[in-house]
MILOGU-145008 format. One record per atom (N, C-alpha, C, O): residue in one letter; x, y, z. Coordinates in steps of 0.1 Angstrom, whole numbers, padded with zeros to 4 digits, always signed. Layout:
N
aXYZ...
//
This chain:
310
x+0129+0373+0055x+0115+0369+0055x+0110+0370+0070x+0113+0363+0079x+0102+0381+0070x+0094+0378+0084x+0079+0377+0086x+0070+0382+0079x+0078+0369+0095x+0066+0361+0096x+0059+0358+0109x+0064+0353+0119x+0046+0362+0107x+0038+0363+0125x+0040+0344+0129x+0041+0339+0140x+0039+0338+0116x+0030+0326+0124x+0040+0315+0115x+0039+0313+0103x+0048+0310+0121x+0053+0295+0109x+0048+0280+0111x+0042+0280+0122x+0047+0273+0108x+0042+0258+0105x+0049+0254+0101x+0059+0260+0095x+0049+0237+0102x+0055+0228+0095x+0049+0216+0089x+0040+0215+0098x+0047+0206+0081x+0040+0199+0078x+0033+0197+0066x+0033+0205+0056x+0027+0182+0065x+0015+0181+0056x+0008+0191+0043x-0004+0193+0045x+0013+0198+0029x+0001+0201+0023x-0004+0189+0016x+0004+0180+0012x-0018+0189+0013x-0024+0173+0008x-0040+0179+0003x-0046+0190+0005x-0041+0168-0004x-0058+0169-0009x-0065+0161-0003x-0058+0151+0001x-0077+0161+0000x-0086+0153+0005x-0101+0149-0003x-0110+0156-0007x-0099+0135-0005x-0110+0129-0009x-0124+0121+0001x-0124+0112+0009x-0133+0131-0004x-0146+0125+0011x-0157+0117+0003x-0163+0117-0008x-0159+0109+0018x-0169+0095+0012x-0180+0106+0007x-0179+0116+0013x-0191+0105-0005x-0205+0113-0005x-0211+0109+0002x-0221+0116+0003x-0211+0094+0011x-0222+0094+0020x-0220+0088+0034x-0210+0083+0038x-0231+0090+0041x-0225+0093+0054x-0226+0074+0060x-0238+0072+0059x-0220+0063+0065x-0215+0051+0070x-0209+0047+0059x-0208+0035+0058x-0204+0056+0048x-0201+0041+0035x-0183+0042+0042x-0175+0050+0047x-0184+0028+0037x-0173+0025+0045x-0160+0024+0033x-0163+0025+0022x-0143+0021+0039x-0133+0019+0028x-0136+0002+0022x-0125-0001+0017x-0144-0006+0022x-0143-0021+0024x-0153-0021+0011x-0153-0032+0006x-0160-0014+0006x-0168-0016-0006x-0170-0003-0013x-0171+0007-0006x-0169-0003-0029x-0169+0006-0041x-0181+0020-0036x-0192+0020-0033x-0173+0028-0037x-0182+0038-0034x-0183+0058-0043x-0174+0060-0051x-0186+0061-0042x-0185+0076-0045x-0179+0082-0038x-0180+0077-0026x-0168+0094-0040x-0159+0101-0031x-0158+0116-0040x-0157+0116-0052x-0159+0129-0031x-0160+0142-0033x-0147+0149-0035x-0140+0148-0025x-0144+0154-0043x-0131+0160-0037x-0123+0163-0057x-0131+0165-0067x-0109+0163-0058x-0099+0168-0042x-0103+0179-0038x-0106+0188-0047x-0105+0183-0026x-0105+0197-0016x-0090+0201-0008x-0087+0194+0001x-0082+0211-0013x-0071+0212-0005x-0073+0208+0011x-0084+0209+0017x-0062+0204+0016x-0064+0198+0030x-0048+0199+0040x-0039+0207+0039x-0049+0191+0048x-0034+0190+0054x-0035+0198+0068x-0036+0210+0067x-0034+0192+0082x-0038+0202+0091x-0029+0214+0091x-0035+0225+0089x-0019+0214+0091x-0010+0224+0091x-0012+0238+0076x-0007+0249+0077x-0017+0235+0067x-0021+0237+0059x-0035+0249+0060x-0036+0261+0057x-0047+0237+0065x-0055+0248+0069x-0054+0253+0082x-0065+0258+0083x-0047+0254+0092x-0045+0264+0101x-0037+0278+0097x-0039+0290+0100x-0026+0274+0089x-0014+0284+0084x-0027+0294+0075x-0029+0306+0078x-0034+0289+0066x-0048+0295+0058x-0055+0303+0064x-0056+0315+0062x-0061+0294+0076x-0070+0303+0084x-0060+0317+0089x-0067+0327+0089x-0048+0319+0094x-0040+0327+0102x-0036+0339+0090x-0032+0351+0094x-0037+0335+0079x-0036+0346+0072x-0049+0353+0065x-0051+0362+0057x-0056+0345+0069x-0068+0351+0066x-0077+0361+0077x-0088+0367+0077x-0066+0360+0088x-0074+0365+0102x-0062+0378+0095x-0063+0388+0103x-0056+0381+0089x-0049+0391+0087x-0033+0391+0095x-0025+0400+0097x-0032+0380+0097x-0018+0377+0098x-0004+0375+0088x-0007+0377+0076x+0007+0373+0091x+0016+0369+0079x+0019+0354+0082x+0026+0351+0092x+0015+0346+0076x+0019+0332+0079x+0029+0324+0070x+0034+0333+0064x+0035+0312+0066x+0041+0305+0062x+0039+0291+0067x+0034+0286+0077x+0048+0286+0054x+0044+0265+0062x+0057+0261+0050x+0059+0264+0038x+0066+0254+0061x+0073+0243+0054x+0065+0235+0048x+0056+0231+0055x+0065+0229+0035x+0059+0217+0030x+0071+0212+0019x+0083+0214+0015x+0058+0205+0015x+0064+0195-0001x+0053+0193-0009x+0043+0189-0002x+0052+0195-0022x+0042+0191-0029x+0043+0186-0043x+0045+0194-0051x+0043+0177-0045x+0042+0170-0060x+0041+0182-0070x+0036+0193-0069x+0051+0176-0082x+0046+0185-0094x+0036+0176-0101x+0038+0168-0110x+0026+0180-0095x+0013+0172-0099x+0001+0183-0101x+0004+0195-0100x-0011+0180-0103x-0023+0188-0107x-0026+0191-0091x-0025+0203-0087x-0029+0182-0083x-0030+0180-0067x-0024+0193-0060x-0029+0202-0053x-0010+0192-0065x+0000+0200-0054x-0002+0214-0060x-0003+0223-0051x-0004+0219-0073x-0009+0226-0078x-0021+0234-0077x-0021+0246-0079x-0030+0226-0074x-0046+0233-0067x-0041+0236-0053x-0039+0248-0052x-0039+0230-0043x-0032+0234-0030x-0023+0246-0031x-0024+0256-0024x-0016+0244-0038x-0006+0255-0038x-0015+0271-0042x-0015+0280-0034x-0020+0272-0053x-0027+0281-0057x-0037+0288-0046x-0040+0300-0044x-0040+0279-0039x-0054+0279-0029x-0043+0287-0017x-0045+0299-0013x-0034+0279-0013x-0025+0289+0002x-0024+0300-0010x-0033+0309-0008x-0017+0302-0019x-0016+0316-0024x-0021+0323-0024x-0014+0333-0021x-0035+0324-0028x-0046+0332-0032x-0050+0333-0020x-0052+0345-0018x-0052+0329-0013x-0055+0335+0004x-0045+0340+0010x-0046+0343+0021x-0033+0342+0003x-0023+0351+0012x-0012+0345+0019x-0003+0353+0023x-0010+0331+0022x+0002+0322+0026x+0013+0326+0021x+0014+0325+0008x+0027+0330+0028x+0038+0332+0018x+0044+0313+0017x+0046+0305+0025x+0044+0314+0000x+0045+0304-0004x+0062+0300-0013x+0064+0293-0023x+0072+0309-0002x+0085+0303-0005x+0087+0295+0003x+0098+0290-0001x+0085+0289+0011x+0089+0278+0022x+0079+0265+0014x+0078+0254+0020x+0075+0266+0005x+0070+0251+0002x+0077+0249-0014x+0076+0256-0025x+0084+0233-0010x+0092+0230-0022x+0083+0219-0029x+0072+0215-0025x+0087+0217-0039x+0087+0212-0051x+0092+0196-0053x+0104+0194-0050x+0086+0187-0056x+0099+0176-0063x+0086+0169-0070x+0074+0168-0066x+0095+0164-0082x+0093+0152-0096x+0096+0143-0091x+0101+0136-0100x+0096+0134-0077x+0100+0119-0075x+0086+0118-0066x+0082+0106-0066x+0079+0126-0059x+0068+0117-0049x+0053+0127-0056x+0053+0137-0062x+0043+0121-0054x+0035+0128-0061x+0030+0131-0045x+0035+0125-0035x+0017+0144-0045x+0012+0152-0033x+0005+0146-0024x-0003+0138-0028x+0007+0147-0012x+0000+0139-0009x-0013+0135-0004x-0020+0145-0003x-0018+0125+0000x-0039+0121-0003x-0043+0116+0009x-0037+0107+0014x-0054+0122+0014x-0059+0115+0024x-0072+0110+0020x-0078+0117+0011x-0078+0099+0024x-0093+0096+0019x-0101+0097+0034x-0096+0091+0043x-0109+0104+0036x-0120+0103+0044x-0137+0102+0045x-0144+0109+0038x-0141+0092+0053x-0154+0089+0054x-0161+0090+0068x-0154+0083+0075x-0173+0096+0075x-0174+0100+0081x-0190+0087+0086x-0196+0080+0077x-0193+0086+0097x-0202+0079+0101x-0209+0084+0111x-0203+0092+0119x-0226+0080+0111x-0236+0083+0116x-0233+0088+0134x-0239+0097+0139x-0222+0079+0144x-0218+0080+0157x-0210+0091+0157x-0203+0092+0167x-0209+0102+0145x-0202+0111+0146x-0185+0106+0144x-0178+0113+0137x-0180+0097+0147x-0168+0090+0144x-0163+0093+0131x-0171+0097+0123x-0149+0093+0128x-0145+0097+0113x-0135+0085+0113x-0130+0081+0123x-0133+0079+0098x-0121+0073+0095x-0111+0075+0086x-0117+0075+0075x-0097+0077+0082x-0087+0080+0075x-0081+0071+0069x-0080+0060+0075x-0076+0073+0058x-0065+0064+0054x-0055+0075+0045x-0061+0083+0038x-0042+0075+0045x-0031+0081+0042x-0025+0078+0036x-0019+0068+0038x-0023+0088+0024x-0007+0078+0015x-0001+0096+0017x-0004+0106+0010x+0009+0095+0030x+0018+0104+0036x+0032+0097+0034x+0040+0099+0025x+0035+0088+0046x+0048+0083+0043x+0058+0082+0029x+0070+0081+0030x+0051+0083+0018x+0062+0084+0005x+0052+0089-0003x+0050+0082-0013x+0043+0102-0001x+0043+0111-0002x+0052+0124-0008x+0063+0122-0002x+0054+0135-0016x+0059+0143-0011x+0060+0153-0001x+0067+0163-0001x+0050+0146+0009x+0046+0153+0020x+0056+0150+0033x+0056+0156+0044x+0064+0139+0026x+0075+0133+0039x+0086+0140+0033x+0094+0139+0043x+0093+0148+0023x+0102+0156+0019x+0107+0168+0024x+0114+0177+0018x+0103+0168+0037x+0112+0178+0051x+0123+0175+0053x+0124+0163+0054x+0132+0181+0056x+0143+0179+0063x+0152+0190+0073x+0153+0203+0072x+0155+0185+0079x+0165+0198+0092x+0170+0210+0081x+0168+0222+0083x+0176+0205+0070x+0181+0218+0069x+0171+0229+0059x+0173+0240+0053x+0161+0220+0060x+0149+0235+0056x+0144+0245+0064x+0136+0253+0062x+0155+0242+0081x+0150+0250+0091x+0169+0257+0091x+0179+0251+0090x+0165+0269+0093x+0176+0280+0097x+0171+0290+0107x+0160+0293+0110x+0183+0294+0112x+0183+0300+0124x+0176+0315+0119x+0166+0318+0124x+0182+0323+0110x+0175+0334+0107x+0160+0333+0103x+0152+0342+0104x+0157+0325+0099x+0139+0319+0093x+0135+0323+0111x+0130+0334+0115x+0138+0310+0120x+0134+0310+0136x+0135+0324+0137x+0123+0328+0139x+0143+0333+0136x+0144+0345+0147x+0135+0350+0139x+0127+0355+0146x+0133+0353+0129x+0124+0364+0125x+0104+0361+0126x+0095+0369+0122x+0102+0351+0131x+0090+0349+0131x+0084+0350+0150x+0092+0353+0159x+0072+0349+0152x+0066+0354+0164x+0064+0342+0174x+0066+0340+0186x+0058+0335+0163x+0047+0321+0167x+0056+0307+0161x+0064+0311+0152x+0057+0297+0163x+0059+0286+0157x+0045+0275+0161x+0043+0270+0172x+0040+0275+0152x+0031+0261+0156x+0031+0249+0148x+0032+0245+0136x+0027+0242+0161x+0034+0221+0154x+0022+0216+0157x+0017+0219+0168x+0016+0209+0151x+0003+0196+0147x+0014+0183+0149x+0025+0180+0144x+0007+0178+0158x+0012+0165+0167x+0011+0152+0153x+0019+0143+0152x-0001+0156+0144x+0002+0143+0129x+0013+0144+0123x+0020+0134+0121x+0019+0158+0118x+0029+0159+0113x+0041+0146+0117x+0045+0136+0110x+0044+0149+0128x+0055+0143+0138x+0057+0129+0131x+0069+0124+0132x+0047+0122+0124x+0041+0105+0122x+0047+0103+0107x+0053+0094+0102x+0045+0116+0101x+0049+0109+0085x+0064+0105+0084x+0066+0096+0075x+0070+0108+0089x+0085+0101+0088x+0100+0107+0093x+0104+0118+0093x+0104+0098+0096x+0119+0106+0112x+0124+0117+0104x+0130+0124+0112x+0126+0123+0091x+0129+0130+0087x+0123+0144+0091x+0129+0154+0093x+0110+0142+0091x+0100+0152+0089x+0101+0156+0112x+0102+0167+0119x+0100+0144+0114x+0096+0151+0133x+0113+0156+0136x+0115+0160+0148x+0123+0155+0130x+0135+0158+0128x+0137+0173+0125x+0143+0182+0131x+0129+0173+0116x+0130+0191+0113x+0119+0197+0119x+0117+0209+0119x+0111+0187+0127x+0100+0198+0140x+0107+0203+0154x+0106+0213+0160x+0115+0189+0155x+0122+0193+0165x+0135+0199+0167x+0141+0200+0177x+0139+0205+0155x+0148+0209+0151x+0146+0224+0155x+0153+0229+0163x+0136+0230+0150x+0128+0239+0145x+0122+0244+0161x+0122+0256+0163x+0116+0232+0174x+0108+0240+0180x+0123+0238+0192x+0122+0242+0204x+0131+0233+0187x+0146+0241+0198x+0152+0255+0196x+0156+0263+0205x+0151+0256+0185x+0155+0270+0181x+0146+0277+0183x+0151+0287+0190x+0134+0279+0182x+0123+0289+0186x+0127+0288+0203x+0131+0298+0209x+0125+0276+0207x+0127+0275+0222x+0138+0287+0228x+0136+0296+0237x+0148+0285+0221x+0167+0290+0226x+0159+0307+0225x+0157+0316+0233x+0158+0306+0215x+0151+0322+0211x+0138+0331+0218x+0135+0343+0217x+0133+0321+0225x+0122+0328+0231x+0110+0332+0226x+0105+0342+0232x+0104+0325+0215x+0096+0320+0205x+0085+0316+0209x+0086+0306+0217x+0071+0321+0208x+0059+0314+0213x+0060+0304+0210x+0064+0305+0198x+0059+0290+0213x+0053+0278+0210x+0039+0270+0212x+0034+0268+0223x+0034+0267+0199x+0023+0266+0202x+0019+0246+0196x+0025+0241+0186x+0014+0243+0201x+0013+0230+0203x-0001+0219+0202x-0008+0216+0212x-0004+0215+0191x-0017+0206+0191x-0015+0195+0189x-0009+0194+0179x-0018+0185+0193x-0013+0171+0194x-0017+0163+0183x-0010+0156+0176x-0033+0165+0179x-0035+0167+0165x-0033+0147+0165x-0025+0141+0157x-0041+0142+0173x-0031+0125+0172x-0042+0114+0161x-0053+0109+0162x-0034+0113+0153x-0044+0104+0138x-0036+0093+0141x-0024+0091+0138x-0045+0084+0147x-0042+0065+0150x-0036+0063+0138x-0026+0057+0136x-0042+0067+0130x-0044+0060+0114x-0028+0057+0111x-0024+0047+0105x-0016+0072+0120x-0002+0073+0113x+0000+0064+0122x+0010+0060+0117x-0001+0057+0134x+0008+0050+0142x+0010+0059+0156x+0012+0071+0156x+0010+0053+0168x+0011+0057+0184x+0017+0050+0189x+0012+0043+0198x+0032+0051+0188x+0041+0040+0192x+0044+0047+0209x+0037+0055+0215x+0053+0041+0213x+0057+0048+0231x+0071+0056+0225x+0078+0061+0234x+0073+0057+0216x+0085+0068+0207x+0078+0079+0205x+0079+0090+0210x+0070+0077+0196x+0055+0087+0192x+0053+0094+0207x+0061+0103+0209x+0046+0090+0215x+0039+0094+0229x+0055+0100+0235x+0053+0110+0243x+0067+0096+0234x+0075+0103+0240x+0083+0118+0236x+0089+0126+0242x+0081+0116+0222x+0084+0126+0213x+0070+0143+0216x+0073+0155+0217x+0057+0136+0217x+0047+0145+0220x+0049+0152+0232x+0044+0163+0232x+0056+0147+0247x+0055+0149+0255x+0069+0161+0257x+0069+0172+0262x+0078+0154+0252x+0092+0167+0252x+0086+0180+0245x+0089+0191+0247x+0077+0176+0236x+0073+0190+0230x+0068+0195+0237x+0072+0206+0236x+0057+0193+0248x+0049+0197+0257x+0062+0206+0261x+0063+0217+0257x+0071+0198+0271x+0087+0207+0276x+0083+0220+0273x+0078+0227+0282x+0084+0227+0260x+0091+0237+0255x+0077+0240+0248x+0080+0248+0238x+0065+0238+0248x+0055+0245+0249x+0051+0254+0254x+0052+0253+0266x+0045+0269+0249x+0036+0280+0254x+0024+0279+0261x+0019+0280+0273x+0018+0273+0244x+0000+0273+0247x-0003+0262+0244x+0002+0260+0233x-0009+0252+0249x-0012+0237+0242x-0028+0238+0236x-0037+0242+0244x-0032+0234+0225x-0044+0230+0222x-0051+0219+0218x-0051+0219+0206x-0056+0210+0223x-0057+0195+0220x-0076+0194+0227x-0083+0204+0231x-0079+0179+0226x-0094+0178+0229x-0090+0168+0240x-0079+0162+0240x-0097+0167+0246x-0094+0158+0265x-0090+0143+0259x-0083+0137+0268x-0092+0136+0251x-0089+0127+0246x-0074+0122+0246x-0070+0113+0253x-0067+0132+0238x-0055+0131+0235x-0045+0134+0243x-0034+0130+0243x-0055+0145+0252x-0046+0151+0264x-0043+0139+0278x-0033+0138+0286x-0056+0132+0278x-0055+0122+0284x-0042+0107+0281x-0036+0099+0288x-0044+0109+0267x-0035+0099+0265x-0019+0101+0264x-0011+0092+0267x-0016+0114+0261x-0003+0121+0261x+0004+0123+0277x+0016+0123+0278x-0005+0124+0287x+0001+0131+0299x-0007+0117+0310x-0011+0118+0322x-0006+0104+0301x-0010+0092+0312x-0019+0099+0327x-0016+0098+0339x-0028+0103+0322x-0037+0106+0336x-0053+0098+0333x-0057+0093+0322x-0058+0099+0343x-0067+0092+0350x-0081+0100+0346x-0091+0096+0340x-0077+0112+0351x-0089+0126+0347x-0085+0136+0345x-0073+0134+0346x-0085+0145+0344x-0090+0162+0336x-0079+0168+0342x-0068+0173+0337x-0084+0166+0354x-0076+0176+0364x-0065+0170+0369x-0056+0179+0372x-0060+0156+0372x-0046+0155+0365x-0037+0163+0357x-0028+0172+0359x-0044+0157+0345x-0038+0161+0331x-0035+0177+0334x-0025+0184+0330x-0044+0181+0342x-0035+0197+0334x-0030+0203+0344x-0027+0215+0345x-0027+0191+0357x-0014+0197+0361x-0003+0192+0355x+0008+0198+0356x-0004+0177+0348x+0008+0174+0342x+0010+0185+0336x+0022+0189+0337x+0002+0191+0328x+0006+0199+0319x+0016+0211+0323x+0027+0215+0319x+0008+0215+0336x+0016+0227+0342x+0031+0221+0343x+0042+0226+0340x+0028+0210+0348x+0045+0202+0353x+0055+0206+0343x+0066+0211+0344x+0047+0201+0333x+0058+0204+0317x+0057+0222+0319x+0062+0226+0309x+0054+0231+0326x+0056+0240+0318x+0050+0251+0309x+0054+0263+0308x+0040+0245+0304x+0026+0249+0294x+0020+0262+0302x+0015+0260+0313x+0022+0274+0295x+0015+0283+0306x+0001+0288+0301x-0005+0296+0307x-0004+0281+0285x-0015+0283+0286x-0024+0272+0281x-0022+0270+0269x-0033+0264+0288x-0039+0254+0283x-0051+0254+0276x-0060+0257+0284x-0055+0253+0265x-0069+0250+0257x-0074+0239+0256x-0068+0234+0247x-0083+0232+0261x-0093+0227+0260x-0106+0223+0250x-0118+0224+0253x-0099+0218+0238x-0114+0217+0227x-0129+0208+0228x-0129+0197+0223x-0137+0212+0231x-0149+0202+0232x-0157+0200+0226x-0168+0195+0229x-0152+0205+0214x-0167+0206+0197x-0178+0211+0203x-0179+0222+0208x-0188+0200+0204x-0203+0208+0202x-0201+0212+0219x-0205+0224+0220x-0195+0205+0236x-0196+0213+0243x-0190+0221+0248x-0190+0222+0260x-0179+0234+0234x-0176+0242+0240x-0161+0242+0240x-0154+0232+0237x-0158+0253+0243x-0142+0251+0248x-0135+0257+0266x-0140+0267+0272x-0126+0252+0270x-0125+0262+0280x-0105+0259+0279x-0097+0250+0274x-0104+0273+0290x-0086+0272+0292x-0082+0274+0304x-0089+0275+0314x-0073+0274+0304x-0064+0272+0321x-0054+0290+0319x-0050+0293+0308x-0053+0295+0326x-0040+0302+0322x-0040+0310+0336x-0050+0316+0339x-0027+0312+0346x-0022+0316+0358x-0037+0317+0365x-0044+0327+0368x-0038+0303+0366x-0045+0303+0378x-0063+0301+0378x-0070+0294+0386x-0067+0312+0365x-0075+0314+0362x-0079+0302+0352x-0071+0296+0345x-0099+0296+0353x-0103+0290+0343x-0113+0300+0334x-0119+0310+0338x-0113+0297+0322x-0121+0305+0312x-0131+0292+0304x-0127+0281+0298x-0147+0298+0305x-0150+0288+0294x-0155+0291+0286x-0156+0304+0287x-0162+0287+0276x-0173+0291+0262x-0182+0281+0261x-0179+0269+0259x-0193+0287+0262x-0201+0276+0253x-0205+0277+0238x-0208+0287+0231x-0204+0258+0232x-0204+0259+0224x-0215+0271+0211x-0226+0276+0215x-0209+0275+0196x-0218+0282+0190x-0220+0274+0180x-0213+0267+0172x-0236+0279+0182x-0248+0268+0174x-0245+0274+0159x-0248+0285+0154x-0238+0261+0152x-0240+0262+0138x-0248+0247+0133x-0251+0237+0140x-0249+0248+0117x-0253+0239+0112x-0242+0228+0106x-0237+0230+0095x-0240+0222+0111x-0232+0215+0111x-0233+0204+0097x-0243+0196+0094x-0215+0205+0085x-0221+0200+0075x-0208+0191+0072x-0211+0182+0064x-0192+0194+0077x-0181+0192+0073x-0168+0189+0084x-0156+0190+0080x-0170+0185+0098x-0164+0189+0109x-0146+0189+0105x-0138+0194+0112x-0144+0185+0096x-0127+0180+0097x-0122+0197+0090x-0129+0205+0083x-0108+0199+0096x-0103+0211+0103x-0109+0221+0111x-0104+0233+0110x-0120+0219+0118x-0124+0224+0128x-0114+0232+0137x-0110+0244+0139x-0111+0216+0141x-0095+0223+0154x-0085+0227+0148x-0076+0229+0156x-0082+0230+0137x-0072+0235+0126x-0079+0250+0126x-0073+0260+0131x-0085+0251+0124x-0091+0270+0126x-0092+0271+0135x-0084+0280+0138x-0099+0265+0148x-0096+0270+0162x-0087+0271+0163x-0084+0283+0165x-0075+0262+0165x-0058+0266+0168x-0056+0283+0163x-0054+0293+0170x-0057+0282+0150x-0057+0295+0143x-0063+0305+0148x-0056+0314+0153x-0077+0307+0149x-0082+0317+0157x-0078+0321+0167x-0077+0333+0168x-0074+0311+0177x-0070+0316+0189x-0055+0323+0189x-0054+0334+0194x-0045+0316+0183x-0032+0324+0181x-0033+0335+0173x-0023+0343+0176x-0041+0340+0165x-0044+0349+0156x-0046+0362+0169x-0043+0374+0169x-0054+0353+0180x-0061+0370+0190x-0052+0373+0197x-0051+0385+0201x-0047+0365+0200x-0035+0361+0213x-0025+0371+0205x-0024+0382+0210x-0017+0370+0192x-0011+0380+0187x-0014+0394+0182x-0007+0403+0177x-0026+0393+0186x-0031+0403+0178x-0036+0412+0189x-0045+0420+0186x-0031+0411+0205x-0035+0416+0216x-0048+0408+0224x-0051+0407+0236x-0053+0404+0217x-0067+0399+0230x-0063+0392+0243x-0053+0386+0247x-0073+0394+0248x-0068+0383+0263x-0074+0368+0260x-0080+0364+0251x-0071+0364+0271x-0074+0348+0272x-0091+0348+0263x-0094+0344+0252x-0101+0354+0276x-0117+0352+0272x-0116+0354+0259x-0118+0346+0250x-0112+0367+0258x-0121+0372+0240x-0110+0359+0231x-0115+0354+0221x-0101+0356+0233x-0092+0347+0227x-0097+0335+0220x-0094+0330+0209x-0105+0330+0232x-0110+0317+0235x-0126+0322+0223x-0129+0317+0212x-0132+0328+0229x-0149+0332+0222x-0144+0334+0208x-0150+0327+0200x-0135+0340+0205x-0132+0340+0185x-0126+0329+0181x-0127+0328+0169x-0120+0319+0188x-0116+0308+0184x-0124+0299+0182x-0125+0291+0172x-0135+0300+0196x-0145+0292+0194x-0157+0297+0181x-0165+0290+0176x-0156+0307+0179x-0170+0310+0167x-0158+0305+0151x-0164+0301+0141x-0147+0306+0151x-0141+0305+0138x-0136+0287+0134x-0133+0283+0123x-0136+0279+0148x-0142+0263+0147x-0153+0262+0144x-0156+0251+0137x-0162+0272+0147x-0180+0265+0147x-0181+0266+0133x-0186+0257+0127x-0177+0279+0127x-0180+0285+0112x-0173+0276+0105x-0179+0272+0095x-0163+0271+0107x-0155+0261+0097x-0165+0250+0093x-0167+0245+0082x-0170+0248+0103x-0178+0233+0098x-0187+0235+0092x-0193+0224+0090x-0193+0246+0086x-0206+0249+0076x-0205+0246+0062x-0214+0246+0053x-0191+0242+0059x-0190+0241+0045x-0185+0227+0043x-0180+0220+0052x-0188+0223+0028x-0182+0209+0024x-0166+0214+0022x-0163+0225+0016x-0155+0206+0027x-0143+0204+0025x-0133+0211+0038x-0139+0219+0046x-0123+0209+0039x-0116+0210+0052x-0110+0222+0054x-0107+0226+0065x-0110+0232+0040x-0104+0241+0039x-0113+0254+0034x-0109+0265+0033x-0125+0249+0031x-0137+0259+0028x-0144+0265+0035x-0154+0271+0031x-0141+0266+0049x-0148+0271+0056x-0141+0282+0066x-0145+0287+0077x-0128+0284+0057x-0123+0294+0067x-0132+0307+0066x-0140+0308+0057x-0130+0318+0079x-0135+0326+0080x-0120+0339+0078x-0108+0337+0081x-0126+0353+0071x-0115+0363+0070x-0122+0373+0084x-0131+0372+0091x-0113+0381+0083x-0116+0393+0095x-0133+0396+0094x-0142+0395+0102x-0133+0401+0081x-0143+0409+0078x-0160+0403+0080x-0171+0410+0082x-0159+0391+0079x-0168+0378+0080x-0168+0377+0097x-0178+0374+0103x-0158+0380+0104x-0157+0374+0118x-0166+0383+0125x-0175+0379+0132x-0162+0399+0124x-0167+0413+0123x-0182+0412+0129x-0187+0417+0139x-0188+0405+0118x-0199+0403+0118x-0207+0396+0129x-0218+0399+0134x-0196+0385+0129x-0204+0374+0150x-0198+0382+0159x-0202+0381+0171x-0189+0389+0156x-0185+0394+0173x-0188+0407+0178x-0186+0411+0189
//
């Protein structure tokens, strides 16, 4: 099996409030299921940019894991790395989104079939034949089994000489323990390219401001930094050099996997020859485009669609 881009993590469906402050605390209407799972729709988006991708998962033999599964198929995901089991059903996120732009989660991940990773779903021949490894920092949360076979996974890419690519990806919702925060930070170690929004980066690399942080970052190692800023934009760090973009004006209808296609985008150019700028500018238009559609996973963009903005 060889493969430009591997993943690990989450496939799941997602149920969304229909309206925008209704909260989890009273009876409401909810849209869905929409395939979901960050790891999920980035691995999507990467084979839709005309990559070869894959994703460790787990999925219920349920109707759930079923539409998900179908959905990475039919966009082209190689779908031998995602198993199967009759003991946990797929797993569900509910989300509801509010007027301050704020979003809230609630998860049934932990006993899930979505916590059904383990070390030995990672082998050394799988590592060597792939280009890219990328890890979503939620993953890490659903259970020691699961950040067990991440870290399993991003030492062997390491030993090998393996891009590593890295999004912190941090959902309160799973828990932020000083295990958690110390676990995010070794990954940093043996990180490539990092992608995260100043938030998280702030909270991961204990700094004060910006420019701190991304020398911590350098400290660790990281030789290319990204920068996500939604509506202002994105910019990166890389030898020496800053690059930025300003944000592209879409209509905005669905933000969640946003930074799950950007991730995507940008490793997609990066493998695919571009430099840092054009890297960053296709990443940034294939985040903006994500968000035009209702659901987390409907808004990916293919080559031919991209073609057209750049």
């Amino acid at each position: 099996m060889e493969l430009d881009v591997l993943t690990i993590g989450e496939i799941l469906v997602e149920m969304m409030a229909k309206r925008i402050d209704q909260d989890f605390l009273h009876p409401g209407e909810f849209l869905g299921p929409y395939p979901s799972g960050a790891p999920a729709i980035f691995i999507d988006q990467i084979v839709r940019l005309g990559l070869k991708g894959g994703i460790i998962g787990c999925i219920g033999e349920d109707d759930f894991g079923e539409m998900v599964y179908r959905r990475l198929i039919n966009d082209g995901v190689d779908g031998r790395l995602i198993k199967r089991t009759k003991e946990y059903i797929t797993g569900i996120a509910f989300v509801t989104y509010f007027s301050n732009g704020e979003r809230k989660f609630i998860f049934h991940l932990p006993y899930s079939a979505g916590s059904q990773i383990f070390p030995e779903d990672i082998t050394e021949d799988l590592v060597k034949s792939i280009k890219c490894l990328h890890i979503m920092g939620c993953s890490l949360a659903i259970s020691k089994n699961v950040k067990d076979t991440i870290i399993k996974a991003i030492d062997l890419a390491y030993s090998f000489g393996k891009i590593i690519s890295f999004d912190p990806n941090i959902r309160v919702e799973l828990g932020l323990s000083p295990e958690y925060l110390n676990t995010l930070q070794y990954i940093l170690s043996k990180t490539s390219i990092v992608m995260s929004g100043e938030k998280e980066i702030l909270t991961i690399t204990d700094s004060q401001n910006m420019e701190d942080a991304i020398n911590r970052l350098r400290d660790f190692g990281v030789k290319i930094i990204v920068i996500k800023k939604g509506k202002k934009g994105a910019e990166a760090y890389y030898e020496g050099k800053y690059y930025r973009v300003d944000p592209y004006p879409v209509e905005e209808v669905d933000p969640t996997g946003a930074g799950d296609c950007f991730d995507a985008g940008f490793i997609a150019s990066i493998l695919q020859g571009y430099d840092i700028n054009m890297a960053l500018k296709l990443a940034n238009i294939i985040g903006a485009l994500s968000v035009t559609k209702k659901g987390p996973m409907e808004g990916v963009v293919d080559r031919e669609v991209l073609k057209t903005y750049m």
